[in-house]
C-alpha positions in Angstrom: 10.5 247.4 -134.0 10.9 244.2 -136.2 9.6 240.6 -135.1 12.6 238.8 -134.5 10.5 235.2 -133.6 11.0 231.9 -136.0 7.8 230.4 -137.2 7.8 226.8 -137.2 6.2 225.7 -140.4 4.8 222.0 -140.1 2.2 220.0 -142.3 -1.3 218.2 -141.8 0.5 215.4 -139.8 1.8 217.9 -137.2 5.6 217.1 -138.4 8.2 219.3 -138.6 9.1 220.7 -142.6 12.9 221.1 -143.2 14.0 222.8 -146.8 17.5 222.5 -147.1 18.9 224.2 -150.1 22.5 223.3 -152.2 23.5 226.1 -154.3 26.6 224.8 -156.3 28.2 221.4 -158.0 30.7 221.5 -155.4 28.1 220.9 -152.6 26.7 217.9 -154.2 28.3 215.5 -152.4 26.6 217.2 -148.9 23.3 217.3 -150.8 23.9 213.4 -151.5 24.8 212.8 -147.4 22.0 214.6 -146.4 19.8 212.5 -148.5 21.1 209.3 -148.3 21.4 209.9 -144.3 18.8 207.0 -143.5 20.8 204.5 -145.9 23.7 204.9 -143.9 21.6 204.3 -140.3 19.9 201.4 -141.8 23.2 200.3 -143.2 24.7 200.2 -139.5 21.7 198.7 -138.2 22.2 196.0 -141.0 25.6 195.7 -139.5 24.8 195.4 -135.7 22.4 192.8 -136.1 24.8 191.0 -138.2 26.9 191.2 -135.2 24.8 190.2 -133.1 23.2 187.4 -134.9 26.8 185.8 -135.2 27.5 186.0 -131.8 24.4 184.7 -130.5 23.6 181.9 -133.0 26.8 181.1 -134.7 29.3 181.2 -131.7 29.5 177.6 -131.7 31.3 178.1 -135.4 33.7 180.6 -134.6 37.1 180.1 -132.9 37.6 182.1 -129.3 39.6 185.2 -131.3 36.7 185.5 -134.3 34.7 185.6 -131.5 36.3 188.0 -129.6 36.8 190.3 -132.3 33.3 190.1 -133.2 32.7 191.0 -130.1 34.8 193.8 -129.6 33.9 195.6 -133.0 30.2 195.8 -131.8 31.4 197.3 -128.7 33.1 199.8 -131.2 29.9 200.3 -133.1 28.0 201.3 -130.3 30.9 203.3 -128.8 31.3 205.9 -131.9 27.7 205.6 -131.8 26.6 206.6 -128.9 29.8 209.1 -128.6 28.3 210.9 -132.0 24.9 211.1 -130.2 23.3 208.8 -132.8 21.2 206.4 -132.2 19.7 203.3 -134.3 16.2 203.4 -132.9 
């Protein structure tokens, strides 16, 4: 009867060792996203704490509706965020 159980394969640090393989051109723009993954969550993280910095120490510069809008697209940020199960910890 054949051994139907997965092996995890990790290295000297005890982490987890993922291979993921792209066999074609046309999958290169995949291979590209699932490399570049942590440039796109540090780019959002950028992002947020630009957010956040302008509300908290540049309010005084921004009219009611900048500030508002600032607002309200952090609120978004952290909505789709937390809606895609991300998170930027």
């Amino acid at each position: 009867m054949p051994n139907n159980t997965t092996k995890k394969h990790t290295n000297q640090n005890n982490m987890a060792k993922v291979t993921i393989e792209f066999d074609t051109n046309e999958e290169r723009e995949d291979m590209e996203s699932a490399i570049n993954g942590w440039k796109w969550k540090m780019l959002v993280w950028d992002l947020d704490q630009h957010l956040r910095s302008e509300l908290k120490y540049n309010s005084g510069n921004l009219t009611n509706e900048a500030y508002t809008a600032l607002e309200k697209l952090r609120e978004k940020l952290h909505e789709l965020k937390s809606e895609s199960g991300l998170s930027l910890d």
